[in-house]
Z-matrix of the N, CA and C atoms (Angstrom, degrees):
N
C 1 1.457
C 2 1.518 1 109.73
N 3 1.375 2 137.36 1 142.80
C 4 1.395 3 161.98 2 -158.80
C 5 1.524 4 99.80 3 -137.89
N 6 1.710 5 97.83 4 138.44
C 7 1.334 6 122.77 5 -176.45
C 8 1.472 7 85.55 6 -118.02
N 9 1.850 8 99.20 7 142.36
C 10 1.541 9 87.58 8 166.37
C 11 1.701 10 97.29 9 -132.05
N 12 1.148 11 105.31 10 158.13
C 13 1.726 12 103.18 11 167.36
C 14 1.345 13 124.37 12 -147.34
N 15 0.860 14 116.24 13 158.90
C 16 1.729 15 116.68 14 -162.08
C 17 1.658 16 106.89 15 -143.98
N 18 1.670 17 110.88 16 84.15
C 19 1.494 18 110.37 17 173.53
C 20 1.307 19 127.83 18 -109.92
N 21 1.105 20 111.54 19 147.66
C 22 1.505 21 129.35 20 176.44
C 23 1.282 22 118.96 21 -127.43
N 24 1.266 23 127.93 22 161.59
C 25 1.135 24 129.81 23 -159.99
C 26 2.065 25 105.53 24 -125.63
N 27 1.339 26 117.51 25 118.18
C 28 1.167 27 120.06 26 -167.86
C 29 1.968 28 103.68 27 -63.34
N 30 1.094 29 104.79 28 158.37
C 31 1.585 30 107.35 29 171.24
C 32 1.560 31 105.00 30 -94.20
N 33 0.871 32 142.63 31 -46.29
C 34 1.266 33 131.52 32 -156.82
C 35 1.586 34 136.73 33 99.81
N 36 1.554 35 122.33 34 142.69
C 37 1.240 36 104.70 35 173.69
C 38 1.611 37 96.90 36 104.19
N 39 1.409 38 121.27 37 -17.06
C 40 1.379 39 117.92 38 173.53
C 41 1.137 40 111.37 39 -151.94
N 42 1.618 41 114.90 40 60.33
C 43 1.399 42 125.35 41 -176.09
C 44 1.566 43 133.26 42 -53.68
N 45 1.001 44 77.79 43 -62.06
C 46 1.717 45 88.91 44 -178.15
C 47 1.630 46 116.45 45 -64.57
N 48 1.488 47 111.98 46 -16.98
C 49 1.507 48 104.84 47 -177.98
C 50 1.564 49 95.82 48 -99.51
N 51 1.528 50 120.92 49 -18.85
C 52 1.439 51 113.89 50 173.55
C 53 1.656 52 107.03 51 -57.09
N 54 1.158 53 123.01 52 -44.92
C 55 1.290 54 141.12 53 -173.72
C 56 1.124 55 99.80 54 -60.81
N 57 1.560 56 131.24 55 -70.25
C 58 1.399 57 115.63 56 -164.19
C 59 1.662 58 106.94 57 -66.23
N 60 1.200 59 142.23 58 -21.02
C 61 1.248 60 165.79 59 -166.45
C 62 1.595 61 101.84 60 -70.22
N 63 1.424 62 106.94 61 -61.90
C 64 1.817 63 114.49 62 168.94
C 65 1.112 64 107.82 63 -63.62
N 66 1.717 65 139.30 64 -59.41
C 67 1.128 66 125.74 65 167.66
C 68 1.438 67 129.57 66 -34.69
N 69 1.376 68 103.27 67 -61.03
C 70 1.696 69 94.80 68 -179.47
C 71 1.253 70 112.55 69 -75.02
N 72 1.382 71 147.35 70 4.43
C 73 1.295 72 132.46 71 150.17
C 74 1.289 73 125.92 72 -58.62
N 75 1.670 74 100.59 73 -38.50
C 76 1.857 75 110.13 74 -179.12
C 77 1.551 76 92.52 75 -64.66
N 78 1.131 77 112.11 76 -64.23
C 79 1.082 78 107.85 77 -172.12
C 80 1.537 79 141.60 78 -31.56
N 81 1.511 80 101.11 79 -51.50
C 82 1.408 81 130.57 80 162.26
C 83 2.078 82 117.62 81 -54.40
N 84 1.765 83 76.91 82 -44.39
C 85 2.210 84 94.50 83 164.73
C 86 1.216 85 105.97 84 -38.80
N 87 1.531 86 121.19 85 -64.81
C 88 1.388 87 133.47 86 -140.29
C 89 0.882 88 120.90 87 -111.00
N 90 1.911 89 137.80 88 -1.04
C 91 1.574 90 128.68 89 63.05
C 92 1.586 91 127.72 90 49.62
N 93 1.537 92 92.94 91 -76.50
C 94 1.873 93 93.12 92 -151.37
C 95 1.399 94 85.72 93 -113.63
N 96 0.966 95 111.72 94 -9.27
C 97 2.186 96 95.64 95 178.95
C 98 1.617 97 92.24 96 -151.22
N 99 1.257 98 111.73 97 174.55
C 100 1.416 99 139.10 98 -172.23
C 101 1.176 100 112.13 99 -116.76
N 102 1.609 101 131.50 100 28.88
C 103 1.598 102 115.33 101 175.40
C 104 1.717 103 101.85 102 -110.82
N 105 1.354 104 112.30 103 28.09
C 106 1.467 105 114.57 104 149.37
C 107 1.726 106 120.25 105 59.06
N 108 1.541 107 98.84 106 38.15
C 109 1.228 108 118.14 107 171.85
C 110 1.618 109 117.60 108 -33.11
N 111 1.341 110 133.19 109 136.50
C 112 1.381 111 133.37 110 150.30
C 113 1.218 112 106.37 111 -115.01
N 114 1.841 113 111.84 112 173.18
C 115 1.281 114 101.27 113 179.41
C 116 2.160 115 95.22 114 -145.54
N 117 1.004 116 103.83 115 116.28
C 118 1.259 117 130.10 116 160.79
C 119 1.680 118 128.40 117 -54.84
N 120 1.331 119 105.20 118 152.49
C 121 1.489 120 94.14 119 -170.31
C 122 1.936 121 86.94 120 -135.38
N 123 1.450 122 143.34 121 147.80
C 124 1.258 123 133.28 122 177.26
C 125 1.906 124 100.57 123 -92.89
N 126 1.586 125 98.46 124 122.40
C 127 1.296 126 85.66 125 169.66
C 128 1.748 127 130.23 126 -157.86
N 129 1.164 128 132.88 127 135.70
C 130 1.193 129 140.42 128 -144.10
C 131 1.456 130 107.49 129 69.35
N 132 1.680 131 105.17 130 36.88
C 133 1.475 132 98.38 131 167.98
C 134 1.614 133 97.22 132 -138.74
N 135 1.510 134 99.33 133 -170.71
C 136 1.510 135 123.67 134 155.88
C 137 1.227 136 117.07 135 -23.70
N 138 1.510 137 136.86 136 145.87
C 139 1.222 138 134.05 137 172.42
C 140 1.818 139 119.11 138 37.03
N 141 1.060 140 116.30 139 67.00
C 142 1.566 141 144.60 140 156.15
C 143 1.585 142 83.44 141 -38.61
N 144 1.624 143 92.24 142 128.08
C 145 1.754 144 112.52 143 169.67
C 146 1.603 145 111.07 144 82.19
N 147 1.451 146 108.18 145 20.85
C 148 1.835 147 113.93 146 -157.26
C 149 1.670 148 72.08 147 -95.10
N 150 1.712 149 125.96 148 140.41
C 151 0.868 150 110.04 149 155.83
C 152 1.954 151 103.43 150 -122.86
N 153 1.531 152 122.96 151 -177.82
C 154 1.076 153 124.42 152 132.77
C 155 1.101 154 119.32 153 -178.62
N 156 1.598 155 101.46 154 167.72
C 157 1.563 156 139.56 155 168.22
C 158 1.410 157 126.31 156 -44.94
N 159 1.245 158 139.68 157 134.85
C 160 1.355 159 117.24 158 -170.79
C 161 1.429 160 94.32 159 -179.34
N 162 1.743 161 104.95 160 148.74
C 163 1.456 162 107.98 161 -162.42
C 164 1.949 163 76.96 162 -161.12
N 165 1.304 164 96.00 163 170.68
C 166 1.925 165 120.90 164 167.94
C 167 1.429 166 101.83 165 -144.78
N 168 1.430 167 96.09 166 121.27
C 169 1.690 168 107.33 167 178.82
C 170 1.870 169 105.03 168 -131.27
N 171 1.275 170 100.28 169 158.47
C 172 1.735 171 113.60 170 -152.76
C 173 1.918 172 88.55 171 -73.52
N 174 1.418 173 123.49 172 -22.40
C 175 1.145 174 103.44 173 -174.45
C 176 1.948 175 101.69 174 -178.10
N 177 1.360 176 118.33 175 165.50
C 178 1.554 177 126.64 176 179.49
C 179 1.508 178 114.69 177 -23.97
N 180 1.438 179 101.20 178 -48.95
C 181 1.206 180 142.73 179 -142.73
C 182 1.623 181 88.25 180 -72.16
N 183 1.112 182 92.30 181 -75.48
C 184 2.134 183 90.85 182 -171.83
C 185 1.361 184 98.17 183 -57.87
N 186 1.608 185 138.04 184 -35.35
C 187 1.426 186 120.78 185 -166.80
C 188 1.396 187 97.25 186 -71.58
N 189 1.835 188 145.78 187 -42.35
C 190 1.246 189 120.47 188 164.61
C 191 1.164 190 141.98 189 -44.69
N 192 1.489 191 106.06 190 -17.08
C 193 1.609 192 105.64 191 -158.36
C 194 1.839 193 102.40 192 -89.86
N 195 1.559 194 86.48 193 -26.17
C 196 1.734 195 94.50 194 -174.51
C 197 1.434 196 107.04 195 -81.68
N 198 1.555 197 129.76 196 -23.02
C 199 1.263 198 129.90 197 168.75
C 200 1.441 199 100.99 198 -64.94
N 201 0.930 200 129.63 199 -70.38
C 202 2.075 201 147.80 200 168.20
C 203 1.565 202 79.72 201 -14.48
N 204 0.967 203 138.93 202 -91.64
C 205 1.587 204 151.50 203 -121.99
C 206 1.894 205 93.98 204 -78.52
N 207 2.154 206 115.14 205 -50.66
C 208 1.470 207 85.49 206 -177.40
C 209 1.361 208 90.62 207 -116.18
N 210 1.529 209 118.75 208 50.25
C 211 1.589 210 105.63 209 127.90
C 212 1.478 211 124.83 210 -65.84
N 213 1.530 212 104.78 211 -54.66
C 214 1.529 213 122.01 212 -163.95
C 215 2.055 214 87.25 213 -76.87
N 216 1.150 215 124.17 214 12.41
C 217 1.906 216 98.24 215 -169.74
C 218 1.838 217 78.61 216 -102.23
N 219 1.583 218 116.69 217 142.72
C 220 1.221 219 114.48 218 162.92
C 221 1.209 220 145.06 219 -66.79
N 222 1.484 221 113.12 220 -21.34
C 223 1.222 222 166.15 221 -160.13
C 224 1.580 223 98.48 222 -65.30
N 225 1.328 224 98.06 223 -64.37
C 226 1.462 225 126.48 224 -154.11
C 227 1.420 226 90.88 225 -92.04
N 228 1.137 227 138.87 226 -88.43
C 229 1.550 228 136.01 227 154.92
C 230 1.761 229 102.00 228 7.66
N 231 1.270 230 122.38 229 -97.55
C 232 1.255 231 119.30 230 176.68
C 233 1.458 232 125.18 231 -22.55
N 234 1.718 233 117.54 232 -48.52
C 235 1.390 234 109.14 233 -178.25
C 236 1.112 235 119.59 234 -58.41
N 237 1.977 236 94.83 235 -54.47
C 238 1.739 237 90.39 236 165.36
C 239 1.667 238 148.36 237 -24.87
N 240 1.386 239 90.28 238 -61.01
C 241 1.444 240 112.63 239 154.30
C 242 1.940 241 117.47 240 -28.15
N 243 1.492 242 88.53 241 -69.90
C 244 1.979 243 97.58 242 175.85
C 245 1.253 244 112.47 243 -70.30
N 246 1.076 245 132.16 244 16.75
C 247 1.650 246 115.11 245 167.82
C 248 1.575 247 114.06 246 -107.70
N 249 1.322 248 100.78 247 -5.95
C 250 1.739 249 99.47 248 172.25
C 251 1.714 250 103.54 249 -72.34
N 252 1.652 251 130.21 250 4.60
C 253 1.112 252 122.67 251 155.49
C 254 1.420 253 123.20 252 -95.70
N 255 1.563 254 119.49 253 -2.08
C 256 1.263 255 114.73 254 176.31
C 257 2.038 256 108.45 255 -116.01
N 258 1.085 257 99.31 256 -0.58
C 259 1.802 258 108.68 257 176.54
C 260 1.677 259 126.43 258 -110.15
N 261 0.845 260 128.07 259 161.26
C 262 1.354 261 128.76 260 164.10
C 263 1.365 262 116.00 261 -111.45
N 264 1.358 263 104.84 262 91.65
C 265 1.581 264 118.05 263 161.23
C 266 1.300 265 93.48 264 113.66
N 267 1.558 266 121.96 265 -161.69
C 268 1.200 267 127.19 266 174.17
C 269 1.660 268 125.19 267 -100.94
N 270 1.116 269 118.16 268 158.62
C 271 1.257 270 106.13 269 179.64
C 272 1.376 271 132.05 270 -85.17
N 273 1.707 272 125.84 271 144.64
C 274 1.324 273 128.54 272 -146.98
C 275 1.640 274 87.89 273 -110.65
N 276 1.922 275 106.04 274 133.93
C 277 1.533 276 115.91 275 173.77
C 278 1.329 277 116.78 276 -88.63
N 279 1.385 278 132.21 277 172.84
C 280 1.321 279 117.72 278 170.94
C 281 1.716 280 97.01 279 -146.00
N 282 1.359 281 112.95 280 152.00
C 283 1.962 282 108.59 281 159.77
C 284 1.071 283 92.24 282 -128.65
N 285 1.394 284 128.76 283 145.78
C 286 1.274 285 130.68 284 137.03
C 287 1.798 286 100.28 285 -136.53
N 288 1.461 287 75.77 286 168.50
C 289 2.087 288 106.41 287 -179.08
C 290 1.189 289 110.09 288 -96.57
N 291 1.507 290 127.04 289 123.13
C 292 1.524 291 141.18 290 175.67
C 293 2.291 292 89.65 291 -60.79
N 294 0.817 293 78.43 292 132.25
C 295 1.689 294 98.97 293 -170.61
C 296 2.004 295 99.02 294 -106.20
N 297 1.557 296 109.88 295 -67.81
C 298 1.192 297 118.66 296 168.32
C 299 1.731 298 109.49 297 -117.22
N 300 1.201 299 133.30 298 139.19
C 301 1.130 300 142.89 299 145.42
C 302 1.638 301 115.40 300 116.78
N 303 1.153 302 128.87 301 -156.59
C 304 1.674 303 137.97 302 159.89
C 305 1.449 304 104.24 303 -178.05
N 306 1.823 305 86.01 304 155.20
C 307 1.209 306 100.92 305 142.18
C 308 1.682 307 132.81 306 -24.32
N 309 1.920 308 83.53 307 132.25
C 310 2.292 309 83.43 308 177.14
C 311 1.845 310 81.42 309 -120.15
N 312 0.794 311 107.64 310 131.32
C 313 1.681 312 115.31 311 172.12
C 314 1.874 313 99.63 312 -93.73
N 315 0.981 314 136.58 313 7.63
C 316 0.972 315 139.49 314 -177.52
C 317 1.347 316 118.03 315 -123.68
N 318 1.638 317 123.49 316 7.23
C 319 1.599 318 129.98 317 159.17
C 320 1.339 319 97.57 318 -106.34
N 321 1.457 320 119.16 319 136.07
C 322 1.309 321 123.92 320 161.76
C 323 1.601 322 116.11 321 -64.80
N 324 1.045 323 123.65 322 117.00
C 325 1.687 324 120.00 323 -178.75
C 326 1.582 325 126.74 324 -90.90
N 327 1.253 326 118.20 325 100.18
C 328 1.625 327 98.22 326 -156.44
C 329 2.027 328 99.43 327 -105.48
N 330 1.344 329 107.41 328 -13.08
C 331 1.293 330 114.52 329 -176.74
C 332 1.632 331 118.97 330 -139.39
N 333 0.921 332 128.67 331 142.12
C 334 1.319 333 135.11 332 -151.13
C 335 1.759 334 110.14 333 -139.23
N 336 1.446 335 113.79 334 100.60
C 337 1.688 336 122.22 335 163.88
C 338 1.055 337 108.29 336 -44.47
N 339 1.655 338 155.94 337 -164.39
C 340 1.201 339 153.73 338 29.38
C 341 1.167 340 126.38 339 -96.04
N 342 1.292 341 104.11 340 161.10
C 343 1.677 342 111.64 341 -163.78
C 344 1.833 343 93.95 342 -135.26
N 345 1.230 344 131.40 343 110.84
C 346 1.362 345 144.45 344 169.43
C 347 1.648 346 124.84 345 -80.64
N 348 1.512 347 136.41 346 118.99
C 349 0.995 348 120.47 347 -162.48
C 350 1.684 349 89.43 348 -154.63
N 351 1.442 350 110.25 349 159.06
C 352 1.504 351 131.84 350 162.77
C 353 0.873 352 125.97 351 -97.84
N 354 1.765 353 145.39 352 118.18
C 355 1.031 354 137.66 353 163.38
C 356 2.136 355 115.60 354 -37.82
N 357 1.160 356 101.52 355 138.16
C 358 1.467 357 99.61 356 161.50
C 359 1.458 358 122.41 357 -56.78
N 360 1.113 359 132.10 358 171.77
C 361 1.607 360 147.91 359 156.75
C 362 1.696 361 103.86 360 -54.94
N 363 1.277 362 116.24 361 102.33
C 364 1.538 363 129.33 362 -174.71
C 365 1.299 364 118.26 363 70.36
N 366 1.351 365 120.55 364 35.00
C 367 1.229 366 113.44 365 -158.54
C 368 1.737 367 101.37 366 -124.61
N 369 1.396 368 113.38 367 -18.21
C 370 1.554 369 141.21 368 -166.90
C 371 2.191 370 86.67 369 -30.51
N 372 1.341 371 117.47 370 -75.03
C 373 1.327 372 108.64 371 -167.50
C 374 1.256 373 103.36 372 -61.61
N 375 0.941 374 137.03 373 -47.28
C 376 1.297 375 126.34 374 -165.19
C 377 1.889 376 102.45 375 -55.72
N 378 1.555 377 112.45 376 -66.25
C 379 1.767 378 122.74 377 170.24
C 380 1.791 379 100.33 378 -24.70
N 381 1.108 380 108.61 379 -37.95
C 382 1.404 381 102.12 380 -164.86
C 383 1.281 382 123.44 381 -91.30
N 384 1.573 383 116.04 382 -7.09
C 385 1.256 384 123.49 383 -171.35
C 386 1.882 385 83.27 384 -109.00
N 387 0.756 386 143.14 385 -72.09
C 388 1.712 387 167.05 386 160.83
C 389 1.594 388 89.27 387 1.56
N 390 1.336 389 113.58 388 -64.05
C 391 1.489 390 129.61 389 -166.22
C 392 1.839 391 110.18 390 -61.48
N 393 1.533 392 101.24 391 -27.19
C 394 1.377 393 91.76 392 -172.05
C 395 1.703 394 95.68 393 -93.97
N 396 1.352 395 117.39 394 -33.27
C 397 1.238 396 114.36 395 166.75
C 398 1.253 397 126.44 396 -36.71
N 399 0.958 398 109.81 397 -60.48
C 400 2.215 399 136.99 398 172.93
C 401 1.151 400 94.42 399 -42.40
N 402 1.327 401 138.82 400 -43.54
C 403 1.898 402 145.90 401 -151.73
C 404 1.328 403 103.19 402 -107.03
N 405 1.769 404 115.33 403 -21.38
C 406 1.821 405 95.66 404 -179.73
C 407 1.667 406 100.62 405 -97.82
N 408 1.301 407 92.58 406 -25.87
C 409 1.941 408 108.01 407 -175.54
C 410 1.562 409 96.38 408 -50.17
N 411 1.188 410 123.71 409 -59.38
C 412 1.575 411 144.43 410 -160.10
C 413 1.673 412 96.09 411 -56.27
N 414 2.066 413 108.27 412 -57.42
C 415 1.115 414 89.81 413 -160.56
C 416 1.953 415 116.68 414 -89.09
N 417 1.114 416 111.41 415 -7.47
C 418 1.370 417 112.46 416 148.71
C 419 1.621 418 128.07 417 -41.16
N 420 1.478 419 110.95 418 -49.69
C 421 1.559 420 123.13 419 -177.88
C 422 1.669 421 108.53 420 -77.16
N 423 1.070 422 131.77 421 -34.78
C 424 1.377 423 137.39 422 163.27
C 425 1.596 424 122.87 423 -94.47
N 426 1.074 425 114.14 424 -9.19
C 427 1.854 426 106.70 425 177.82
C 428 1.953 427 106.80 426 84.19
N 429 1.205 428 109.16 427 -8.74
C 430 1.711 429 113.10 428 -162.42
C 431 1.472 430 109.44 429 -100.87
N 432 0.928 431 120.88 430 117.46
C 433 1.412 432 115.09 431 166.66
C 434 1.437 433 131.24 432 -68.87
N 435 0.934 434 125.38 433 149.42
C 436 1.545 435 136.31 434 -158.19
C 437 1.658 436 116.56 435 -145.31
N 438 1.308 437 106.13 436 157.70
C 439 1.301 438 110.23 437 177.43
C 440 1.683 439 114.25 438 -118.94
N 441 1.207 440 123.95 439 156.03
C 442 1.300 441 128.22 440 153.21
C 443 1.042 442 121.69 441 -126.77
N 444 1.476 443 120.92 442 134.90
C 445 1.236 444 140.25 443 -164.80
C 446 1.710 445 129.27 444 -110.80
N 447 1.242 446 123.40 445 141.11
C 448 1.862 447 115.83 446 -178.94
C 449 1.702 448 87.97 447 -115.35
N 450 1.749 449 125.13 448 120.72
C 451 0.913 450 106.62 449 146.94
C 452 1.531 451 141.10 450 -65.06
N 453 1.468 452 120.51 451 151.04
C 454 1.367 453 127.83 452 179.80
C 455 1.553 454 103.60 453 -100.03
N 456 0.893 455 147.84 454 7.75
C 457 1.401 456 150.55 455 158.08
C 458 1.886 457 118.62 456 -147.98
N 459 0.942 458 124.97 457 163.98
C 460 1.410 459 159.75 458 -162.30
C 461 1.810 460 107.62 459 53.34
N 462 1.074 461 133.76 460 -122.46
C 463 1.751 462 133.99 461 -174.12
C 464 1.563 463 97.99 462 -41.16
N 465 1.352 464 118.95 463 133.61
C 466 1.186 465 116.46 464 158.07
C 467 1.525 466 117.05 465 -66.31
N 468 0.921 467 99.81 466 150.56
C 469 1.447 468 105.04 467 -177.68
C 470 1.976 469 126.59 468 73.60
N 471 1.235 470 95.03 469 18.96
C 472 1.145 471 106.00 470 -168.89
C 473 1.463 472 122.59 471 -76.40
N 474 1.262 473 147.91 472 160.76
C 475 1.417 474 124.94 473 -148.21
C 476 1.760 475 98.59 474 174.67
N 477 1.032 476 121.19 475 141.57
C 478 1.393 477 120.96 476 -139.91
C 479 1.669 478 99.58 477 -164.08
N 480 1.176 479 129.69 478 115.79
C 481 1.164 480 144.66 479 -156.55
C 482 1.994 481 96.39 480 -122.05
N 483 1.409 482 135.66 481 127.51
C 484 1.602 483 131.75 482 -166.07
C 485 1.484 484 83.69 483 -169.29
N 486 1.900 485 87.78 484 125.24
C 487 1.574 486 100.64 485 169.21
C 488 1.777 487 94.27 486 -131.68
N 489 1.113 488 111.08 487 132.40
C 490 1.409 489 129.23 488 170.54
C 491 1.678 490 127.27 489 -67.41
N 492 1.310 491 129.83 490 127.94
C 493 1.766 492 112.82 491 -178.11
C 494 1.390 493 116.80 492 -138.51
N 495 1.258 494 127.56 493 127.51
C 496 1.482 495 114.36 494 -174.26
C 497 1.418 496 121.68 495 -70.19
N 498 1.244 497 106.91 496 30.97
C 499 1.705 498 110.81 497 177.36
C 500 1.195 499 108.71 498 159.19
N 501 1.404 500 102.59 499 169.96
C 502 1.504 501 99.50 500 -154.27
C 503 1.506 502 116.61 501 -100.03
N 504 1.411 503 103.88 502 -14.46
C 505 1.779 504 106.31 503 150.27
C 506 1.993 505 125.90 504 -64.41
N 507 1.080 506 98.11 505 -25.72
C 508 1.194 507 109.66 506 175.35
C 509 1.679 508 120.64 507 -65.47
N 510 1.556 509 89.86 508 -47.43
C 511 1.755 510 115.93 509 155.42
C 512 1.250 511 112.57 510 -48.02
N 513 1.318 512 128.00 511 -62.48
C 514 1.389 513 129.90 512 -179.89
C 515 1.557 514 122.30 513 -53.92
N 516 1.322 515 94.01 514 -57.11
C 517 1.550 516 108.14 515 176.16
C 518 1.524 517 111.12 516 -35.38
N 519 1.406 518 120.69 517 -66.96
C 520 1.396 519 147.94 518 -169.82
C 521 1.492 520 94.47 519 -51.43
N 522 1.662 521 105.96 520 -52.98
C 523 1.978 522 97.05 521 -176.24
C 524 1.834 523 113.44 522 -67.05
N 525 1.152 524 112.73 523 -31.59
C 526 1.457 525 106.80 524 175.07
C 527 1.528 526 106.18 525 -82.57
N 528 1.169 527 133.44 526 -28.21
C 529 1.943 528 103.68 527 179.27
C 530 1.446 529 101.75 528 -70.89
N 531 1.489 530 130.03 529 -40.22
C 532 1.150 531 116.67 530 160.52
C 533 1.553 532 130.42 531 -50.33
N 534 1.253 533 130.53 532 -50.79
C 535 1.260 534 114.26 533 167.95
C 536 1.968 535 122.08 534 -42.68
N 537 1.434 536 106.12 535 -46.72
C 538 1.424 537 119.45 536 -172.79
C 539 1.698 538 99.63 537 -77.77
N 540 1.101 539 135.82 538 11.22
C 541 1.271 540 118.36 539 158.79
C 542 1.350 541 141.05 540 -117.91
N 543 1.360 542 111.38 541 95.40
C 544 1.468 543 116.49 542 -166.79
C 545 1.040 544 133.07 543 -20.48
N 546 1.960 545 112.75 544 -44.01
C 547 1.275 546 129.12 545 -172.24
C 548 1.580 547 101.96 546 -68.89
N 549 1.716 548 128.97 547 -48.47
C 550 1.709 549 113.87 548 159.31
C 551 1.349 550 117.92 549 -62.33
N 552 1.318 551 121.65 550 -1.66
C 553 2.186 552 95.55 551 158.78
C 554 1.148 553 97.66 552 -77.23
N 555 1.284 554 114.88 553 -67.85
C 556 1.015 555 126.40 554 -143.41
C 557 1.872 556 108.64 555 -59.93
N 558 1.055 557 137.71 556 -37.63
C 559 1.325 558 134.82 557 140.56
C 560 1.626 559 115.79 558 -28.86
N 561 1.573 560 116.90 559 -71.00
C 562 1.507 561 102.30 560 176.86
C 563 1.238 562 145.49 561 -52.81
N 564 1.851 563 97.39 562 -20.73
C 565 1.813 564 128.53 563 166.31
C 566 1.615 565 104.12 564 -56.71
N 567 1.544 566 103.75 565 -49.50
C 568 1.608 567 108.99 566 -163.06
C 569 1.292 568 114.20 567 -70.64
N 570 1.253 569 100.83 568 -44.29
C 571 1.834 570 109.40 569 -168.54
C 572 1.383 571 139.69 570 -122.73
N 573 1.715 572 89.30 571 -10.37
C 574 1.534 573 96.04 572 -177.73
C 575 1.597 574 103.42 573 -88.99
N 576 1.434 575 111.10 574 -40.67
C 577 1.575 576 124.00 575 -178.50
C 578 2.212 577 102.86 576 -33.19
N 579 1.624 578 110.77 577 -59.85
C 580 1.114 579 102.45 578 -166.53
C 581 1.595 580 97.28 579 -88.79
N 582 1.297 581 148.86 580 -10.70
C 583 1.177 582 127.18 581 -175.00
C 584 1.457 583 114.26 582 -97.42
N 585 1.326 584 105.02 583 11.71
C 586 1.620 585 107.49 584 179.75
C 587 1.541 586 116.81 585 -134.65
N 588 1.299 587 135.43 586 146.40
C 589 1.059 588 130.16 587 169.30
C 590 1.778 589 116.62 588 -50.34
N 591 1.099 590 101.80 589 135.79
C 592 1.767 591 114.91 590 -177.14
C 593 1.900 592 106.69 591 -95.80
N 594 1.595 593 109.96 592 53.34
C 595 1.698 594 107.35 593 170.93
C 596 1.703 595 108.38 594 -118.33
N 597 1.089 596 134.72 595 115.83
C 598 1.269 597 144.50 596 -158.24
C 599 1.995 598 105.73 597 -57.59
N 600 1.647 599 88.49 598 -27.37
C 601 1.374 600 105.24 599 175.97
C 602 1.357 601 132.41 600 -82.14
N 603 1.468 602 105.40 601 -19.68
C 604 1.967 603 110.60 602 162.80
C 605 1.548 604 94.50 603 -112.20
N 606 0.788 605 147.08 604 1.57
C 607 1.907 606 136.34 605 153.57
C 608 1.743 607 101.63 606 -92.88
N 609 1.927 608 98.84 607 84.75
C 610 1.338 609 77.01 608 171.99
C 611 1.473 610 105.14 609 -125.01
N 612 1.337 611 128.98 610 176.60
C 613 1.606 612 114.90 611 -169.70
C 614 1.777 613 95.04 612 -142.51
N 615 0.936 614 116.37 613 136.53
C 616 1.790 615 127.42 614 -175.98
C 617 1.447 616 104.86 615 -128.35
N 618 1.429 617 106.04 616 -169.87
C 619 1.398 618 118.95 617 -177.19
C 620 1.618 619 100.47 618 -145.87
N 621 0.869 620 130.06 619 144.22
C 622 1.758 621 140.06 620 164.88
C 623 1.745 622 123.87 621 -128.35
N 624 1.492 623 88.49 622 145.86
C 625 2.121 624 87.33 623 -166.34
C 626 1.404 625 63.57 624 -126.23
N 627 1.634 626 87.79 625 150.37
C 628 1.692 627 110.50 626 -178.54
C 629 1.578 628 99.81 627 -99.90
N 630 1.201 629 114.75 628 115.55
C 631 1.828 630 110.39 629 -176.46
C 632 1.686 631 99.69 630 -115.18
N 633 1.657 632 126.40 631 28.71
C 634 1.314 633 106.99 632 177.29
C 635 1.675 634 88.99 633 173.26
């Protein structure tokens, strides 16, 4: 299974119609195809106004067919078009492969972890075995299930760890038993330090509220 996402970053200064603007695109998305688009907003993090798109589909295959479908819708074409007045620049895609975990279609998700990281220089198996470790360790210490991820496009080696929460105390909760448990430093001291690149700028970790 493949996560895909598609973010952009709002400009500002015309909020509220940027907003209704992202909304009715998902909206309009989910509409013209069935891979059950949401749409995210980044917040109490990095880059204020970061938004995105994001769906999990069983394989390549359905994410073409639904691009195929609102290429040809006009509708959709056009919005596209109008959001180069509410963004700065264009918007950046992503694929990656569920490595450990899935989708529960049966928790409501209103807030969203991720934590983004690079494998080191020879380090790719090791990142990959390490990463699922990091994701079962985590969900033992919080009760939450989680996924880990290998991207299929942008940094090689890129790798992406996202646990889902139906609220934002629930969110919280989950970040303090992890902070208070020795046995997760002390794992990230041991193993994450050499299997991952050490730049403050590709290890980055956000938060997302689902507004659509």
């Amino acid at each position: 299974m493949y996560l895909f996402s598609r973010t952009g970053r709002l400009a500002g200064g015309r909020t509220a119609e940027a907003i209704a603007w992202a909304t009715g695109i998902t909206q309009h998305v989910n509409a013209v195809t069935d891979i059950g688009t949401r749409l995210y907003a980044s917040v109490l993090s990095p880059e204020v106004g970061r938004l995105a798109w994001v769906c999990f589909v069983p394989d390549l295959e359905t994410l073409e067919s639904a691009f195929d479908a609102l290429g040809a819708d006009p509708t959709f074409v056009a919005e596209s078009d109008r959001g180069v007045d509410f963004t700065l620049g264009g918007p950046d895609d992503l694929v990656a492969q569920i490595v450990h975990g899935q989708p529960d279609p049966s928790r409501e998700i209103t807030y969203v972890s991720t934590v983004q990281a690079v494998c080191a220089g020879g380090n790719l198996a090791k990142g990959m075995g390490v990463g699922v470790e990091i994701a079962r360790h985590a969900e033992k210490i919080t009760g939450v299930p989680g996924m880990f991820l290998t991207a299929g496009t942008g940094s090689y080696g890129s790798v992406m760890w996202l646990t889902g929460f139906e609220s934002i105390g629930e969110l919280e909760a989950g970040q303090q038993a992890l902070a208070a448990d020795m046995g997760w430093l002390e794992l990230l001291d041991r193993e994450a330090g050499s299997a991952y690149l050490e730049d403050a700028t590709v290890t980055v970790q956000r938060i997302w509220r689902r507004i659509a």
